[in-house]
N, C-alpha and C positions, 0 to 999 in steps of 0.2 A: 562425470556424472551430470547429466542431466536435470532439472529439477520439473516435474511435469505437473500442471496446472490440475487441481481437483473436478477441474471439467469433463476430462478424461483426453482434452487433445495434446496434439502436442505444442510445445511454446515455439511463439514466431520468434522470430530475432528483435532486439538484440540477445534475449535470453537463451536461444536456441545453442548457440554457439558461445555462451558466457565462463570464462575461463574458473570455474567454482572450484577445482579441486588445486589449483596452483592460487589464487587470487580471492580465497573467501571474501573478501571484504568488496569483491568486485562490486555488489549495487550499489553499494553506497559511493564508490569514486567514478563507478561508469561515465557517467553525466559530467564530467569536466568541464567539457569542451562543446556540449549540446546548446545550442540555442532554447531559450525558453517556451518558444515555438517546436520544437522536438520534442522537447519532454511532455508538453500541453499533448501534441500527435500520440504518444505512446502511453499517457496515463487515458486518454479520450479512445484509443482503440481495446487497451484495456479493461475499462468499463464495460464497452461492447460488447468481449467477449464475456461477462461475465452477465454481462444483463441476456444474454444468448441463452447459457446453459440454466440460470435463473428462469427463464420462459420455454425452456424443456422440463423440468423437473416438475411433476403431478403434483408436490404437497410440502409443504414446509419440513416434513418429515423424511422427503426423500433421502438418500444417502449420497453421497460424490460415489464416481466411479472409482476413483483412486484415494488410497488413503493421503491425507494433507496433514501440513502443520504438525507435524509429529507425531498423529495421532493415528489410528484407526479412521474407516470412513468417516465424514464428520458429516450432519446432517446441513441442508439448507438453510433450517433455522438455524444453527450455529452459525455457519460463517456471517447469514445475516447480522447479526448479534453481533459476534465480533469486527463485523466491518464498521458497524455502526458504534463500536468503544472505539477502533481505531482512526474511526473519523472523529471523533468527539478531543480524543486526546492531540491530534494534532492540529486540529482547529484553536485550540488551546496553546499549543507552542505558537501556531503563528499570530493570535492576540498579544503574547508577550515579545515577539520580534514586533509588530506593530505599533504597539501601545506609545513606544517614544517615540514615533514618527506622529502620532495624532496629537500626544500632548506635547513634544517639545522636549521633553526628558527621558531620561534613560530611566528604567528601573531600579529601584533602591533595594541594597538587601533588607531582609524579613528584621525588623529591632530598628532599623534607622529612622529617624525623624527628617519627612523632608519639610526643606521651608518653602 
């Protein structure tokens, strides 16, 4: 199976060929072994293609070609929206991987008192 991009093309590699029905958890382990330079390459091509199909589509309201995300067509304004909660939320994870490199400590659980 396949998984094909709500753009309506089809996905370049490494997704093209991504082993999904033997390996579900494949995206998440894919990237091992990639350089951070790789994965920079493939979330920056990926962008493109989505800022592509974003500059074909007439109106916030248009529909994807292909049904996505589980759903029925999902309009433009949706994945907007939802790009824009899933950018927010992991902008947020990486504040809390960061935050004890800026101060010097690690994060305290929720009740502790630091000194």
């Amino acid at each position: 199976m396949v998984h094909r991009p709500g753009g309506g093309g089809d996905l370049p590699e490494p997704w093209a060929s991504a082993p999904l029905d033997d390996k579900p958890d494949w995206d998440m382990r894919s990237a091992e072994n990639d350089t951070v330079a790789e994965v920079a390459d493939l979330y920056l091509e990926a962008w493109a293609r989505s800022r592509a199909v974003a500059e074909r589509l007439t109106s916030l309201d248009s529909k994807a070609p292909r049904p996505s995300f589980g759903k029925g067509p999902v309009t433009l304004r949706w994945v907007m929206v939802h790009m824009l909660e899933e950018t927010a939320c992991h902008a947020g994870h990486l504040d809390l991987l960061t935050d004890p490199l800026r101060t010097g400590r690690a994060s305290q659980p929720a009740g502790t008192i630091q000194s």
